[in-house]
N, C-alpha and C positions, 0 to 999 in steps of 0.2 A: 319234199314238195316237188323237186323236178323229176326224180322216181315216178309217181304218181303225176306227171305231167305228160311224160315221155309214152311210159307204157299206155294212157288215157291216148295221146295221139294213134299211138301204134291200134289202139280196139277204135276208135271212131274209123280208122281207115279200113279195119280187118275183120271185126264182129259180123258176125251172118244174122246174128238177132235184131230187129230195130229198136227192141228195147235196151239193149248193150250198146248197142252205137249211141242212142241217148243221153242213157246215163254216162259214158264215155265225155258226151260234149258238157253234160253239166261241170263232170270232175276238173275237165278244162276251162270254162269260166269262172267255176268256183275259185278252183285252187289257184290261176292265175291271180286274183282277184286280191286272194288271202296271202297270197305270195308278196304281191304290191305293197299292203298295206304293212307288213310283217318289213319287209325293206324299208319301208318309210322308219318304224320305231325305229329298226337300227340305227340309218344315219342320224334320226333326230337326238338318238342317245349315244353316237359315237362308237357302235358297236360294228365290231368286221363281222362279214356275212359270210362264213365259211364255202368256198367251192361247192357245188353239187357233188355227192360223191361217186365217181365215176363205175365203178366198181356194184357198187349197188346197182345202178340203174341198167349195167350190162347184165348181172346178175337176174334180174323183174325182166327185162326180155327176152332173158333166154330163155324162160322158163312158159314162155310162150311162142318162142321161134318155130317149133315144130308142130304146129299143135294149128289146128283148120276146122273151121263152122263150127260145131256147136261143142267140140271140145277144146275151140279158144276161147270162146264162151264162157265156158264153165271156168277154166283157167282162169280168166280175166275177174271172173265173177268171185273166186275164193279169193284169189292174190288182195281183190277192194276190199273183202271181207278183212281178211287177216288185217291189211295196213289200214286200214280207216278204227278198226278197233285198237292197234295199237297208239294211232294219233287221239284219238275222244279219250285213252289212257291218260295220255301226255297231258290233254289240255285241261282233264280236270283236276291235275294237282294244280292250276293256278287259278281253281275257280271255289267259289265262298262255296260251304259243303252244304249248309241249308237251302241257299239256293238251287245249287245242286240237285240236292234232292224232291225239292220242288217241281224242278222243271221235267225231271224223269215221271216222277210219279201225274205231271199235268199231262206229258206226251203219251203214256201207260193210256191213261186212263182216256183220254182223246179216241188213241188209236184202236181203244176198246168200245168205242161207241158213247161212252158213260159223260157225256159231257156233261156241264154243270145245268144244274135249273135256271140259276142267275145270267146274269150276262154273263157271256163266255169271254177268257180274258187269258194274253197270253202270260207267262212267268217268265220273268228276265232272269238272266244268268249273270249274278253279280261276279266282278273279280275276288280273288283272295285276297284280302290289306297285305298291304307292306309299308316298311316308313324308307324304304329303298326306290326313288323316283324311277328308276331303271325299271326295277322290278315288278313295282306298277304297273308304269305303260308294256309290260310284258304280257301282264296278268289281264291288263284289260284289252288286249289282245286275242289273248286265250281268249274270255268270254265272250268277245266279239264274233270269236268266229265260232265256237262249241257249237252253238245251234245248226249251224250248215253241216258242220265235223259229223253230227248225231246224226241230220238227217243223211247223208252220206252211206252211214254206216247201216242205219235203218233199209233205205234203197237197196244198197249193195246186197245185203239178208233177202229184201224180196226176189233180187233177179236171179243173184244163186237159187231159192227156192224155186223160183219160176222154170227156170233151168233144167234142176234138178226131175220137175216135173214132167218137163217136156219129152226127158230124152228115158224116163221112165212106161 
């Protein structure tokens, strides 16, 4: 999360696109947000909150340190891609699979036009059970935030494509 916090400052200050300077400021209120609440379960369940890992986060800006206008861009735009798909990884191992599946196949199908006839309604993202309280409020965690995580990862896909587009 501070990977994804740090480098998101770095493109809200640096991105030449207004649409990456954007999506930048969302990753920062998001993830700020998702960060807080994620600190909260810890203390409430006694759990240490490991350091930021320095190393990483030097690593995600150097890989944008050289790199100016729309090939920071593009940069900034694969690195969301890459980490935001491996975070919606992470968080649907603690999320119920039917819902799961639910909730993709109601965003699919949204994002294809195909809305329902009925009232349109959204699909929650239930947690994975556990009889482990910890592991619960972990789990209900993960599902709390999946939906932001998805749509993250979804954005990040259009601004690379956008991107992509542009400089074609």
């Amino acid at each position: 999360n501070e990977t994804e916090l740090n480098v998101a400052r770095t493109a809200a200050e640096r991105a030449a696109d207004p649409n990456t300077k954007k999506f930048a400021q969302m990753v920062i209120d998001d993830h700020t947000a998702a960060g807080d609440k994620l600190k909260t379960v810890a203390s409430q369940n006694s759990i240490d909150v490991p350091a930021p890992d320095t190393d990483k986060v030097q690593d995600e800006q150097k890989k944008l340190a050289d790199k100016n206008g729309l090939d920071f861009d593009k940069a900034y735009a694969d690195l969301m891609v890459d980490d935001h798909q491996k975070l919606v990884d992470k968080l649907e191992s603690r999320i119920d699979r039917k819902t799961l599946s639910e909730f993709k196949q109601y965003q699919t199908d949204h994002a294809n036009g195909q809305r329902e006839k009925t009232e349109a309604k959204a699909v929650a993202v239930v947690p994975e059970k556990s009889d482990n309280a910890v592991t619960t409020a972990i789990n209900q965690w993960a599902a709390d935030t999946y939906p932001v995580a998805y749509a993250h990862l979804q954005a990040a896909k259009d601004m690379r494509d956008g991107l992509k587009k542009r400089s074609t």
